[in-house]
N, C-alpha and C positions, 0 to 999 in steps of 0.2 A: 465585315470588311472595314478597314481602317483606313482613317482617312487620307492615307497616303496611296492607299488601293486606290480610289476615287479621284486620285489627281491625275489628270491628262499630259500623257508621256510628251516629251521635245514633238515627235514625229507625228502624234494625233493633232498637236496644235499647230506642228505644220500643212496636213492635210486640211483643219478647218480652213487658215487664212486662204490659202491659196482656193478651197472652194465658195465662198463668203465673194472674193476678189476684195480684200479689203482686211483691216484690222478684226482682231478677235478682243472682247473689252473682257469676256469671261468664260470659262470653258471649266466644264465637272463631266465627271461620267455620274451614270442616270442608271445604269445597271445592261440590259440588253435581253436577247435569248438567252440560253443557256450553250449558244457558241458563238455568238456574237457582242459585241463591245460595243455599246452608243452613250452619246458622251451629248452632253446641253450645250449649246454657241451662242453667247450673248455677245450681237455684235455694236448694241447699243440701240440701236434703232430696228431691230430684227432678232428672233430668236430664231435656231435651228438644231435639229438633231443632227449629229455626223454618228453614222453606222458603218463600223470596221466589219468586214467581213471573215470568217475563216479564212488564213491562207490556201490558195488553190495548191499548194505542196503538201498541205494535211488532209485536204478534202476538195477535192477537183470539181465538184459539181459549182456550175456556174450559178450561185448564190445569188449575186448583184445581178446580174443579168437578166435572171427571171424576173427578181421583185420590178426592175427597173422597166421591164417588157409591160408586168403587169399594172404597176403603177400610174405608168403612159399610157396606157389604153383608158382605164378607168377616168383617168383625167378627161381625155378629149369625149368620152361620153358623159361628163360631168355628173357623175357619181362622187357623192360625197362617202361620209364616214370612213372616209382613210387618207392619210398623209399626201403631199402631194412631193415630188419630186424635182428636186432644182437642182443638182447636177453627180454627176458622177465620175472617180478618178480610178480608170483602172489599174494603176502603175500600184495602188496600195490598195485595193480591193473595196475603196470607198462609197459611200452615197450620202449626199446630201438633203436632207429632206424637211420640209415645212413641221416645224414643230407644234406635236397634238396637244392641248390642255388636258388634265384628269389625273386621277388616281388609277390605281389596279382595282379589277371589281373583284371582291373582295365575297361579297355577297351576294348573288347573281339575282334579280328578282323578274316579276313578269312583262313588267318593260323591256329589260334585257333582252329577253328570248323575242317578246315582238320588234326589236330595233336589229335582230340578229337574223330573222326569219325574212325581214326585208330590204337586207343586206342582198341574201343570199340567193332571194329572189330576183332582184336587180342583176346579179351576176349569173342567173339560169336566163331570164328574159333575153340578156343583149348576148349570151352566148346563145342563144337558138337563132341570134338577126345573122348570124356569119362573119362578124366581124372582127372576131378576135385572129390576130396576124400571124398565130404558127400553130400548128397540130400538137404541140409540146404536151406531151401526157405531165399530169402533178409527180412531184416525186411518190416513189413506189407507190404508182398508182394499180388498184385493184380491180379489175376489170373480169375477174372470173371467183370460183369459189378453186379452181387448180391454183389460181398466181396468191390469193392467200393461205393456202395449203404451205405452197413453195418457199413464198415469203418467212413463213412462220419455224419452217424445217429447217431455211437457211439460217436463222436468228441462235435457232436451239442449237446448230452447229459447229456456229461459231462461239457460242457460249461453255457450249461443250469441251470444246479444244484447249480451252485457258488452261494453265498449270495454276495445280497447290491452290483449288477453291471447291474444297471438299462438300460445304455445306450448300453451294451453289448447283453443284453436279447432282448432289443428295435429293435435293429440291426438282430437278427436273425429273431425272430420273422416276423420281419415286410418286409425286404431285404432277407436274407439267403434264406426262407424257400418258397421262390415263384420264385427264383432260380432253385433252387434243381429239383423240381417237374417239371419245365420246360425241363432242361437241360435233366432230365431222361426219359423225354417222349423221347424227341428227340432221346437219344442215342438207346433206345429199338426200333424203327422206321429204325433208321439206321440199328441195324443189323438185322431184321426183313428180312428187303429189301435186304441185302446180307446174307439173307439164313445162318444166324445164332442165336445163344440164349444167351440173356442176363444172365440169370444162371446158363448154360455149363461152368465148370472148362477147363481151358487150356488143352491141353494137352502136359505132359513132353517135347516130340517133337518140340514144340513150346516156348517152353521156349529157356530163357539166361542167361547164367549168367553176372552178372550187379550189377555194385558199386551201394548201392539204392540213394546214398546222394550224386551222379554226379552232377557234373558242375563245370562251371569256380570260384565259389567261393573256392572250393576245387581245385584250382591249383595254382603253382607259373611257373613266364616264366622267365626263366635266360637273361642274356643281346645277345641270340647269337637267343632270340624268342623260347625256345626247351619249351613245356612245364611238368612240372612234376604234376602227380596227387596226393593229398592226402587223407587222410581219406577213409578206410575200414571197419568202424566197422557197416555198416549194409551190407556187401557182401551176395550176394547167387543169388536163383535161383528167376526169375520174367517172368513176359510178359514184353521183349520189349517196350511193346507201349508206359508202365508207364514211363522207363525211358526215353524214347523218350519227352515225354508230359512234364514230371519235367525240363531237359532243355530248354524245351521253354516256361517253364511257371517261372520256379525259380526266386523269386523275387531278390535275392540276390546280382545278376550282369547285370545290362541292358543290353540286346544283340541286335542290331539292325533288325529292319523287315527285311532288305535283306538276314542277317546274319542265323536268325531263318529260311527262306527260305531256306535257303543253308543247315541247317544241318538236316530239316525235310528232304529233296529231297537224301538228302545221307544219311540217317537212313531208307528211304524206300526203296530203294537202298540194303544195307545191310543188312537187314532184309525183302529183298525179296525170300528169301526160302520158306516164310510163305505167302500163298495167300493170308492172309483174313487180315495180318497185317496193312493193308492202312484202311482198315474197320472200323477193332477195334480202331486205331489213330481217324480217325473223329467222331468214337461213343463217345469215352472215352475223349476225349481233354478235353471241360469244366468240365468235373466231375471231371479230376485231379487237375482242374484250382480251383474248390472248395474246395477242400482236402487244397491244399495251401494256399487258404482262410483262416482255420479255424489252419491250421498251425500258420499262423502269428498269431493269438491267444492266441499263448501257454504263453506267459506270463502273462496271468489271473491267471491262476495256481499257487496259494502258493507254489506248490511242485520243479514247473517247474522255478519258478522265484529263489528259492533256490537255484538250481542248476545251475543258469545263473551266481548268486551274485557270487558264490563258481569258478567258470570257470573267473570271472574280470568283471563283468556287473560293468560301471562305472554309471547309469543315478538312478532317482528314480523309484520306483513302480508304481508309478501313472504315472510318466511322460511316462514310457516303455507301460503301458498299453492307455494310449488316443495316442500315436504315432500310437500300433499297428493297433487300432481301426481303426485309420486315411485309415491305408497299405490297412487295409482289406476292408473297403470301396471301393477303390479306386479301389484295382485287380477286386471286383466284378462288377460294374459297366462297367471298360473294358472288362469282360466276356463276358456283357452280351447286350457288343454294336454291 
């Protein structure tokens, strides 16, 4: 990215002033999601993050709205380890937010996973007190072994359909799809045998509430090791098991075997209110581990790579697509050693 990429368009630097109320002394972009834009506000006496969201014309899910729901609750139960929230514009799809210190963790170590496990225990505790203020399931939340079945068929579907991606189709077809049917024998076998149904819906009870897009690439650790979490905007209600499985499958940040040991063994731990939690975790593991497969995919998508270009995507189209080809290969075969 060049540092002209980096510099804060007319209209970013008019969304900071007007949410600051006040002069802007310095304003950079910082990088963001991978569809989202956040940009550093020095306004002399105050630093701030300002986070653009996808336009709701490319993607309608209410972004801002979630993180801003969840945000505000975490505050008023003064729960630290995450940004706090000072105001938002929805005329540009904005948020303002108290700016985190730290780097990207880079290198996940055992502190991490213990500063991540009671994180996430503090957001299991205060969601079983009742007070989180809407039913909002997390984005594509998994609540049965049918809705990640469904999930994962619509994924391959719509990957399917793309024109002139021969080596893509090759891939599913030939890899993917003798995967899949493996793995789903297996996981119905598994809870068969612990006395449960693959197409039984959760039950509320059983649920948690849970960041959906956890991990350590979603955190920064200051120089004292404290770490902060970011990104809210798929918050809600889930099974556990999924976000359990996403960090130990999330391609994003290598975690070490011992490491994933440690933070499965204290997520079951945690999430032992629920008998059949350990269950559903060895049903459901590689079915997640596939979802993330086809995850790294998403830059097939004309739609999806629009939206990457628009957030600082520095590489080409082709080059981002035979990389991810390369990822998605690779997770799978480690599935399914």
């Amino acid at each position: 990215m060049t540092e002209a990429d980096l510099a804060p368009s007319r209209p970013a630097m008019d969304i900071a002033r007007k949410l600051v109320g006040g002069p802007v002394v310095d304003m950079s972009r910082v990088g963001g999601g991978r569809n989202s834009c956040v940009y550093r506000v020095d306004t002399g006496d105050r630093v701030f993050a300002l986070k653009q969201y996808p336009s709701l014309a490319d993607d309608p899910r209410d972004r801002l709205g979630v993180e801003a729901c969840a945000l505000k609750w975490m505050a008023s139960h003064g729960l630290g380890m995450v940004p706090r929230l000072v105001a938002t514009d929805l005329d540009s799809n904005s948020a303002l937010l108290t700016w985190a210190e730290g780097s990207l963790v880079l290198d996940v170590c055992s502190s991490d996973i213990d500063q991540a496990v009671h994180f996430l225990g503090e957001l299991h505790r205060l969601g079983r007190s009742g007070s989180f203020p809407t039913s909002q399931l997390a984005t594509e939340a998994c609540l049965s072994g049918a809705e990640i079945e469904r999930q994962i068929r619509a994924r391959v579907g719509h990957l399917d359909a793309l024109e002139d991606e021969p080596a893509l189709r090759l891939f599913l077809t030939r890899n993917f799809s003798l995967a899949l049917e493996e793995f789903l024998s297996v996981a119905r076998d598994v809870l068969i045998s612990g006395g449960l149904s693959f197409e039984s819906e959760l039950e509320p009870e059983q649920r948690s509430l849970v960041p959906a897009d956890f991990g350590f690439h979603n955190a920064l650790r200051d120089e004292k090791g404290r770490l902060t979490f970011i990104d809210f905007e798929y918050f809600g209600w889930d099974d556990p098991v999924k976000l359990t499985a996403d960090v130990l499958l999330h391609p994003g940040t290598p975690v070490a075997s011992e490491l994933r040991s440690r933070f499965r063994t204290a997520a079951e731990k945690l999430y032992g209110d629920d008998p059949h939690f350990a269950t559903r975790l060895m049903a459901f593991h590689r079915l997640f581990g596939l979802r993330w497969v086809l995850i790294l995919l998403n830059e097939f998508h004309p739609e999806r790579w629009r939206r990457r270009v628009l957030a600082g995507a520095s590489d080409g189209w082709t080059e981002a697509k035979d990389r991810q080809l390369g990822a998605a290969r690779a997770m799978l075969m480690n599935l399914k050693a």
